[in-house]
Phi, psi and omega in degrees: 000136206254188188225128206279162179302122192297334183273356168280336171330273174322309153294356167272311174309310194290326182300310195297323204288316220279301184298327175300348195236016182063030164089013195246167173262167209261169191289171173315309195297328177290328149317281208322306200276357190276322190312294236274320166325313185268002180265291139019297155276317178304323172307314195298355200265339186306309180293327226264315207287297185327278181322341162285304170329320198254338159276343190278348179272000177272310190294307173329304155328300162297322191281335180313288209285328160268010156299153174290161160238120189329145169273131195284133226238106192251136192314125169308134218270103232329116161321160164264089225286128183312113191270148208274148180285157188294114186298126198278154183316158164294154154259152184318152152300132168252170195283132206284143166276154202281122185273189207248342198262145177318132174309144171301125173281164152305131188284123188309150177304156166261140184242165157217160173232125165278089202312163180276116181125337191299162182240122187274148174231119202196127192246158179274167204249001173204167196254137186237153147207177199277333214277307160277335198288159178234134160329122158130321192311138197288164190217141175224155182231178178199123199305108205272011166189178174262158183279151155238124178238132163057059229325060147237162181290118185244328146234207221221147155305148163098348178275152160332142162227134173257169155174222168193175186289094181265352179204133187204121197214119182261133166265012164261001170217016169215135183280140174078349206269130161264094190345111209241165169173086167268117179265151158263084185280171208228327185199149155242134174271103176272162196270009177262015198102147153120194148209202157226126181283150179217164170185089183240147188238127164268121133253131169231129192254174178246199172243132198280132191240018170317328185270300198286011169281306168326267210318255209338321168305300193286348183290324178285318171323321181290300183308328181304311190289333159309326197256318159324314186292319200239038155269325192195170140222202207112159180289317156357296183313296196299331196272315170294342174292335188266008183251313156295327158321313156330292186292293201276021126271340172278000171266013170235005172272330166301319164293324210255032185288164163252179192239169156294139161205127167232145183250155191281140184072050173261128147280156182219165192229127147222173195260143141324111161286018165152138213292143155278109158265131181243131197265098174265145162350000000 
C-alpha cells in the first residue's frame, strides 16, 4: 500500500476547512482551532505513516524468514595430483658380439738405423798416458758432433762411448819397446738410460827409443866394468864388473824411454763394424 504525501494531506484540509467557512477569513479562535485540528491530523498521518513503515517491515520479515535457506555450495574438490609412473627396469646390455678384426695396434716406437761404416768423432773426456795407465781401466769418450741419419738426430754431441784400456806398453818401462795405448770402445750411454752396444778400437803409438836405449845400455856396461876394475883385479874381476855394469844400464834404460800421453779432448774416431739402431724420443 503505497503512501500519499503528508503536504498534499494538509492542503486538502486546509481547501476543506477554507470552504467550510465560505471563503472568508476566519477569526482568530477559529485559526486556533482550525491549527491545532491540523496539528492533529498531522500527528494521525504521522502514527498512520509508522505504523504502515512498521508492517511492511514485519512483512519483509516474514517472507525473509520464510524463504529457504540456500544450502553452502561446497567447493570442488582438489584433483590429487597424478603420481608418476614407475620408470621400467634398464634392460641389460646385450653383449657385443666378439669382433674378428684384430685390435687397432699401438704405433711402433721410431727407430733409426745407423748404418754399418758410420764414423763415430769422438774427443776423450780425460787425460791417459802410457806411463800410468793400466789394462781393464775404464775410458770415456764423448761424441764431437751429432750422428744424423735421414736428417734426423740418432744421436746427440756430448753422448758418452765407454770402453776400456786393452793394451799399454810404457817406455819408461820396457827396453826397446815402442810406446804403445790401445782403447776398445764398448757401449754408447744414452742419456735417458740404457745403452748401445759398439765395438771400435783406437791405438796410438810413440816413437821407439831402440837406438838410444842400446847406447845407454853399452853406456852402462862400461861404466860397470870401470867400477869392476877397481873391486878387485884379475880377468875374474873384469867379468864381473861387467855383469854388474850390465844391470845397472839396463835399469837406467828404463827411466829414460818416452811415453804416449793424451790430454782430454784429443780426438778420436772409430766406424761401426754394424748398424745401430736407436729408439728417439
Amino acid at each position: 500500500m503505497s503512501i500519499k504525501p503528508r503536504n498534499l494531506l494538509l492542503a486538502g484540509c486546509a481547501a476543506g476547512l477554507l470552504a467550510a467557512c465560505g471563503g472568508s477569513s476566519p477569526p482568530p479562535a477559529a485559526n486556533a482551532a482550525q491549527e491545532a485540528e491540523l496539528q492533529q491530523r498531522e500527528a494521525d498521518l504521522a502514527a498512520r505513516e509508522a505504523a504502515l513503515a512498521q508492517q511492511q517491515a514485519d512483512a519483509a520479515a516474514a517472507e525473509a524468514a520464510a524463504a529457504p535457506v540456500p544450502e553452502p555450495v561446497a567447493p570442488p574438490p582438489v584433483a590429487a595430483a597424478p603420481k608418476p609412473a614407475p620408470k621400467p627396469a634398464p634392460k641389460p646390455a646385450a653383449s657385443k658380439p666378439a669382433s674378428s678384426e684384430p685390435a687397432a695396434a699401438l704405433p711402433a716406437p721410431r727407430l733409426v738405423t745407423v748404418p754399418s761404416g758410420t764414423r763415430l768423432e769422438m774427443s776423450l773426456a780425460s787425460d791417459l798416458t802410457t806411463k800410468t795407465a793400466q789394462v781393464g781401466d775404464r775410458v770415456r769418450a764423448r761424441l764431437a758432433q751429432d750422428v744424423v741419419v735421414d736428417g734426423r738426430v740418432a744421436l746427440a754431441q756430448g753422448t758418452v762411448v765407454s770402453g776400456q784400456i786393452v793394451t799399454v806398453v810404457s817406455g819408461s818401462k820396457k827396453i826397446g819397446g815402442v810406446p804403445t795405448l790401445a782403447m776398445r770402445f764398448e757401449q754408447i750411454e744414452l742419456a735417458g738410460g740404457g745403452s748401445l752396444p759398439v765395438n771400435g778400437e783406437v791405438t796410438q803409438t810413440g816413437r821407439s827409443d831402440t837406438a838410444r836405449d842400446a847406447a845407454k845400455i853399452a853406456g852402462g856396461a862400461a861404466a860397470g866394468a870401470i867400477i869392476g876394475n877397481q873391486i878387485g883385479h884379475g880377468d875374474g874381476n873384469k867379468v864381473i864388473g861387467g855383469i854388474l855394469g850390465g844391470a845397472i844400464g839396463a835399469v837406467a834404460a828404463k827411466k829414460t824411454g818416452a811415453e804416449v800421453e793424451l790430454a782430454a779432448g784429443t780426438p778420436l774416431a772409430i766406424s761401426l763394424t754394424s748398424p745401430l739402431e736407436v729408439t728417439l724420443p
